[in-house]
Every structure is written in structure tokens, then in C-alpha cells.
C-alpha positions in Angstrom: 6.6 18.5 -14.9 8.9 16.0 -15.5 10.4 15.2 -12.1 6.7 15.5 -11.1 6.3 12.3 -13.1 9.7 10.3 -12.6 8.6 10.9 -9.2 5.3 9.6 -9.3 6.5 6.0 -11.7 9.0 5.6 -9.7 6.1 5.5 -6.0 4.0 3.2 -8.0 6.9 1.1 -9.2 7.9 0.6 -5.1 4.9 0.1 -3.6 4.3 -3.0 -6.6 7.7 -4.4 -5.9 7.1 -4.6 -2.4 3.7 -6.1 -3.1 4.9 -8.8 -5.0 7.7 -9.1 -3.4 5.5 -9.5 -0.8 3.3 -12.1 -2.3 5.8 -13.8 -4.4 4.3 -13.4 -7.3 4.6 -11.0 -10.4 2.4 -8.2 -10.9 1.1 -10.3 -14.1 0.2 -13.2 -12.0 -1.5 -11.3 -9.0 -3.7 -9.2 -12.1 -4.6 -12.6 -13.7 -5.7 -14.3 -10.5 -8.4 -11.4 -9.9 -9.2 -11.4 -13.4 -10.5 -14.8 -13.2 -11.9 -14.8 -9.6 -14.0 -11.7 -11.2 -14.7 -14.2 -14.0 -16.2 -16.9 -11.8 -18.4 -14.4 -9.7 -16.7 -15.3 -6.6 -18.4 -13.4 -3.7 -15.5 -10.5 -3.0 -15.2 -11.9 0.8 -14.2 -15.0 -0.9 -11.8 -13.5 -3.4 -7.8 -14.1 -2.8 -7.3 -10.7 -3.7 -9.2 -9.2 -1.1 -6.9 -11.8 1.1 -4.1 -10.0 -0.6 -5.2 -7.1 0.1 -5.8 -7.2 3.7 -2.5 -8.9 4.2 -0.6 -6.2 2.6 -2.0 -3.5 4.6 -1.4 -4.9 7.7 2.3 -5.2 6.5 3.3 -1.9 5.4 1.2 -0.4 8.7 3.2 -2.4 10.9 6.3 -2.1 8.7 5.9 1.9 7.3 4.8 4.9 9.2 1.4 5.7 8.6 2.0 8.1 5.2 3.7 5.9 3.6 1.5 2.9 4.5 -1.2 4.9 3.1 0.1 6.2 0.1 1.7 2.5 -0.8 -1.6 0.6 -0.5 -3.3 3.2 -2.4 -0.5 2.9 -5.4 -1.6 -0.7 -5.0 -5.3 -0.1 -5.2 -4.6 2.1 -8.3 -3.0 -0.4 -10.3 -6.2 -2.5 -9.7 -8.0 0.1 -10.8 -6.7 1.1 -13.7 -6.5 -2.6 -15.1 -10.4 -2.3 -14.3 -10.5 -5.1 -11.2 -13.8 -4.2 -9.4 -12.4 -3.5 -5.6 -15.2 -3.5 -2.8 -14.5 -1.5 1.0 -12.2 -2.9 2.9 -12.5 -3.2 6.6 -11.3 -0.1 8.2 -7.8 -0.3 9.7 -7.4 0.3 13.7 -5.2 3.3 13.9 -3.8 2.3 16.6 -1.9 -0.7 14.5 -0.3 2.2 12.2 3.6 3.1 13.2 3.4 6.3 13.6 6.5 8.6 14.1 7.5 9.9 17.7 6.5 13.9 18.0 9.6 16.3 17.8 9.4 19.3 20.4 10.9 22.4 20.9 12.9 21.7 23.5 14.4 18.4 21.4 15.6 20.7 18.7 19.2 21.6 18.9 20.4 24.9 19.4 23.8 27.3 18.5 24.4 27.6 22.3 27.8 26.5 23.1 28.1 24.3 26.6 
């Protein structure tokens, strides 16, 4: 159970360094901001952190194959969450922008013959 966990802390604690990293801001800052734009009753299309979040996606799916992209946003999301920041839908993400991994056939595996 334990790896389970250092394996789980340590996903969420790379997918918020590369989204502040991203941002350049600190986690604190980011949470604050959306705190306070929930605060004001800004519409959520006008929100920075739906900005945020939109930008972010389109980096790691351009950046990260489509797993990863998916799981990192979703960490992301998560953190949100759990500080209790009301997050509307999205717009839905064109597959077609996700990096997705070439397929591996048979006949690219590698076999024990010698030439």
C-alpha cells in the first residue's frame, strides 16, 4: 500500500509543478485567485482559471501523449476540487490535437533470428 501512495503524491506533485511552472505562479497564488474570482460571482467563462485551465490542456496534449495528458489535467482538476473551487465543463478537446503514440506491430518487433 505504501508505494501505491508514494506513487500517487508523487503524480499529483508533477502534474502541479508543471502547472505552475507553467503559469508562473505558486500553487498558493493560482488557489487564491479562484478563491476570489468565486468570491466576486464572476460568470465562470469570465474566470482566469477557467483561462488557466484551457491553456494547460492544450499544453500537456500537445506536449504529453494522450494518457498522461489526461491523467495530469485531471491531478490538476483534483487539487481544485479538494480545496472546494466550483469547476464548470470544459469545452471538449479535439482528439485529433492529443499526441498520440505511433502503433507497434508484429512485424516491428525484434526477433532471436540471427542474419
Amino acid at each position: 500500500m505504501q508505494n501505491w501512495e508514494k506513487t500517487r503524491r508523487k503524480s499529483y506533485n508533477d502534474a502541479v509543478n508543471r502547472y505552475t511552472e507553467f503559469h508562473g505562479k505558486s500553487l498558493s497564488e493560482l488557489i487564491k485567485e479562484a478563491e476570489d474570482e468565486e468570491d466576486e460571482r464572476l460568470p465562470w467563462r469570465k474566470r482566469q482559471l477557467r483561462t488557466h485551465l484551457l491553456n494547460f490542456r492544450a499544453f500537456v496534449y500537445k506536449k504529453y501523449f494522450e494518457n498522461t495528458a489526461k491523467a495530469c489535467f485531471a491531478r490538476v482538476k483534483d487539487i481544485y476540487k479538494f480545496k472546494e473551487i466550483e469547476l464548470q465543463k470544459l469545452p471538449r478537446i479535439n482528439d485529433k490535437a492529443a499526441n498520440k503514440p505511433e502503433p507497434i506491430y508484429y512485424e516491428d518487433l525484434p526477433t532471436n533470428e540471427k542474419n
